[in-house]
Structures are given as structure tokens and as C-alpha cells.
C-alpha positions, 0 to 999 in steps of 0.5 A: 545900456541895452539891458536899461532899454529893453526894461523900458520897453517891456515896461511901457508894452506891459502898460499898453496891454494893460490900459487896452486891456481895461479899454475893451472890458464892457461897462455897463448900461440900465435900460428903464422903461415903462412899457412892458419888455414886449412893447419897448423891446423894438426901441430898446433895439433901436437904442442899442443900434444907436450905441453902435453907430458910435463904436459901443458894440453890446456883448463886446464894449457894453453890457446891458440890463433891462428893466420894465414896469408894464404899465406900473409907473409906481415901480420905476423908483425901485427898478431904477435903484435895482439898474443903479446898485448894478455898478452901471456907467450908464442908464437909459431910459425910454420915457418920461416916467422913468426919466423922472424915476431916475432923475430922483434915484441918482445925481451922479451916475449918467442919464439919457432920455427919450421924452415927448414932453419938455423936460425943461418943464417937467423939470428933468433938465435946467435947459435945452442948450446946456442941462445942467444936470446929470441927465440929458437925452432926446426930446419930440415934444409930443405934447405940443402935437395934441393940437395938429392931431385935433386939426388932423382928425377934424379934416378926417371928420369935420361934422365932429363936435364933441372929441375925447382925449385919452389920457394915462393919469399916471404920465406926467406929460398930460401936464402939457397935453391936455392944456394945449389940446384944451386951447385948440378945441376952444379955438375950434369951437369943439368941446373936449372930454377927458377920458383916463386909463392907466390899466388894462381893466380900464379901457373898456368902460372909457370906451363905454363912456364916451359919448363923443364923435371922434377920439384923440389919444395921446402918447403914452408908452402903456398906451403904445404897448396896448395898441391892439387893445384900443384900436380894437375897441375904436372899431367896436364903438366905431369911433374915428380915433387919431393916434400918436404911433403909426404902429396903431394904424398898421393893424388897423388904427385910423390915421396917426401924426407923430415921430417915427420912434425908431429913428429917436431912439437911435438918436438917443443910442448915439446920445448915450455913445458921446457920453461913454467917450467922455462928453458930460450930460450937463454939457450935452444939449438935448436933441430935438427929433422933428421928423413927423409922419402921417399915416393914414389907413383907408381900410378903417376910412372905408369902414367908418364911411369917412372920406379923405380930402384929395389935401389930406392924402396929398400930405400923407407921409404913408397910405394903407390901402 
């Protein structure tokens, strides 16, 4: 009888250690993205908090796998299926094009996403409450602030009459950004002007182009990961120009409206964590990230020979002085 109980217990101890054991082995995760590794790595870092915030430590529950298209959003086909053959629990991408990638490359593994478009729209998910699909993730909705960035910029230079819209061809959010932004300038009596830019080499003749008062330039990772560029070529056409990244604004950008992206990406990290402890995407409503900041950077007013409203300051998330 002892000998019966003592089997029993060694067997059910061996089965512990065995379902603890395959427990703490690390699963995987893909993260994609359409930047280059030196622009997306801070959100990348911010995802990774996120997965902690909800128990999965990198190196000790998870490992990760990075991929980057800088730019090339044609690449992210195959560096999606490259994260995909990794035998990944998980993968995570960090914009829109890479959602879209990936959306396209798998039906069953796990999507999370971060986008500023409406994934409904763009057809990444059936709906926000319940998304149907294989992908879920985190939205801003950036595309409708085109509008509030014109208001924006035309509070910081009313006597603009023509405005430029810079745009990445290549991103499927224009879709919805330039139609609103479009709309609003009507509305305003302002005339807008289409400018595109997809690589390096073509910034400057956009920038030479232009022929507008001010510049409105709208969110797009490469765009994020070339921010020194554009804003260095604001200041030599001396163009007023609102950008969707605050980032842009601390090296010297004028004025920027926009979700501070640490905090979404962190959502999106936390996302990713409910559906390693078991939550099914189709099931898992998209977040809506809703916290917006101003920024304003009074240097570059200053040598523009802008002024600011004592309104406009007022509502100022951050000043640079």
C-alpha cells in the first residue's frame, strides 16, 4: 500500500516537473517593421516592456526575432514569411504595412499591430469589438488628425493659403489621409498640394517643389526614421511644417499633434501578452490609444518669424524653449 502511494506520488511530482518544465521554455515572437532597426528599435523596446507588464520577461518566457524593411515596404512579404518558418507563437508588427504583410502571409499564427489607420478600413480586421480574424492589435487612428494638424498649423500661420501634404505612396494609410486632409482645407478655403516621397533621394526635389506657405507631414514610419532629414530641409526652404512625431520637434521640428508612441507600443506589448496566456485575437477588441500631445518648439518659431497665440501656448502638451 505504501509502496502504491509512493509510485503515485513520484508519478504525479514527475508530471509537475514536466508540465513546469515545458512552461518556462521561451516561445517565440516576430517583430516586423517597416522602418529601419535604428527608428523602430525605441518602440520595439516599448512592445518588449509591454510583454512584461504582463508576466513575459524577453530571454526568460520569450525570445524574439527582429525583422526591418527600412523603408522598402516590397520586402515585407518575404521578411514576414522568414519571421513565420522561425516556428513563432507570435508575431508583431509595428505599422500598417507590415500588418498588412502579414495579414497576407498567415491565417493561423497570431497577429498584433500597431496602426494609425482604421484597420476596419484597411481591411485588416472585420471590426473593432470583435476582429474576426487571426489579427488584432492597437489603433490611434492617425489618419483622421490630418484635419486637427491643418487646423494646427494654420493657428501657427493663418496668412497660409496654399499647404503641402507629404505622403509615402508606399503606405496604405494615405488611403484615408489625404481624402480627410483634402475635405478640410476645402472647408478652409485653403488649397492643398500632394507631395510624395518613398526614399531618400526623393526628399529633396519634393522639398524643392513646393511652392506652398507651410508643410503638413503625415505619419509614416520611414517618414519617422528620416525625421532629421525633413526637418533639416524645412529649415533650409524655411517652410512652417506640422509633423505627426514630437521627436521631429525636439531637434528642432516646428509644432507636432500626435499619440506619443511609447505608450502605444507598450499597449500593443500588453496585447500581445493576453494572447500568450490564451485570449484568441479574433476575440480581442482593438485598443484605441486616444492620448494626444502638442508640441511646440519656440527656437524654430522664433526663426521663422512666427508668433504664437497666448490660446495656442495654452493648450500646449510640451514647449521648447
Amino acid at each position: 500500500m505504501r509502496r502504491r502511494r509512493f509510485i503515485t506520488i513520484l508519478a504525479g511530482a514527475t508530471a509537475w516537473a514536466a508540465t513546469a518544465g515545458a512552461r518556462e521554455t521561451p516561445r517565440g515572437i516576430g517583430i516586423l517593421g517597416g522602418a529601419s532597426e535604428e527608428a523602430g528599435a525605441p518602440f520595439a523596446a516599448a512592445f518588449v516592456n509591454g510583454l512584461k507588464d504582463t508576466g513575459f520577461i524577453e530571454g526568460q518566457h520569450v525570445t524574439i526575432e527582429y525583422r526591418w524593411a527600412d523603408g522598402h515596404y516590397d520586402r515585407l512579404p518575404s521578411l514576414a514569411a522568414e519571421l513565420l518558418g522561425r516556428d513563432i507563437a507570435l508575431l508583431a508588427c509595428l505599422d500598417t504595412p507590415s500588418a498588412a504583410a502579414a495579414k497576407t502571409a498567415t491565417k493561423t499564427i497570431p497577429v498584433v499591430f500597431a496602426t494609425g489607420a482604421d484597420p476596419v478600413k484597411v481591411g485588416l480586421v472585420d471590426s473593432f469589438s470583435r476582429p474576426g480574424t487571426n489579427l488584432t492589435g492597437v489603433s490611434i487612428l492617425v489618419s483622421v488628425l490630418g484635419p486637427k494638424r491643418l487646423e494646427l498649423l494654420l493657428e501657427l500661420v493663418p496668412t497660409a493659403r496654399e499647404i503641402s501634404l507629404l505622403v509615402n505612396p508606399s503606405n496604405p494609410n494615405i488611403q484615408a489621409e489625404v481624402p480627410e486632409t483634402q475635405r478640410a482645407a476645402e472647408a478652409l478655403g485653403r488649397h492643398l498640394e500632394v507631395l510624395t516621397a518613398s526614399s531618400e533621394n526623393e526628399f529633396d526635389p519634393a522639398f524643392a517643389t513646393i511652392k506652398a506657405d507651410a508643410l503638413l507631414v503625415t505619419p509614416d514610419p520611414y517618414f519617422f526614421g528620416r525625421c532629421h532629414q525633413l526637418v533639416a530641409l524645412a529649415a533650409q526652404h524655411a517652410i512652417p511644417a506640422i509633423y505627426p512625431f514630437r521627436e521631429c520637434v525636439d531637434i528642432g521640428g516646428l509644432i507636432s499633434y500626435g499619440i506619443p508612441l511609447a505608450y502605444l507600443y507598450r499597449q500593443m506589448g500588453m496585447q500581445a501578452g493576453k494572447i500568450l496566456k490564451g485570449a484568441k485575437p479574433a476575440d480581442l477588441p482593438i485598443q484605441q490609444s486616444t492620448s494626444l500631445e502638442l508640441v511646440i518648439n519656440l527656437k524654430t518659431v522664433k526663426a521663422l518669424g512666427l508668433r504664437v497665440s497666448p490660446s495656442l501656448l495654452a493648450r500646449a502638451d510640451e514647449v521648447i524653449e
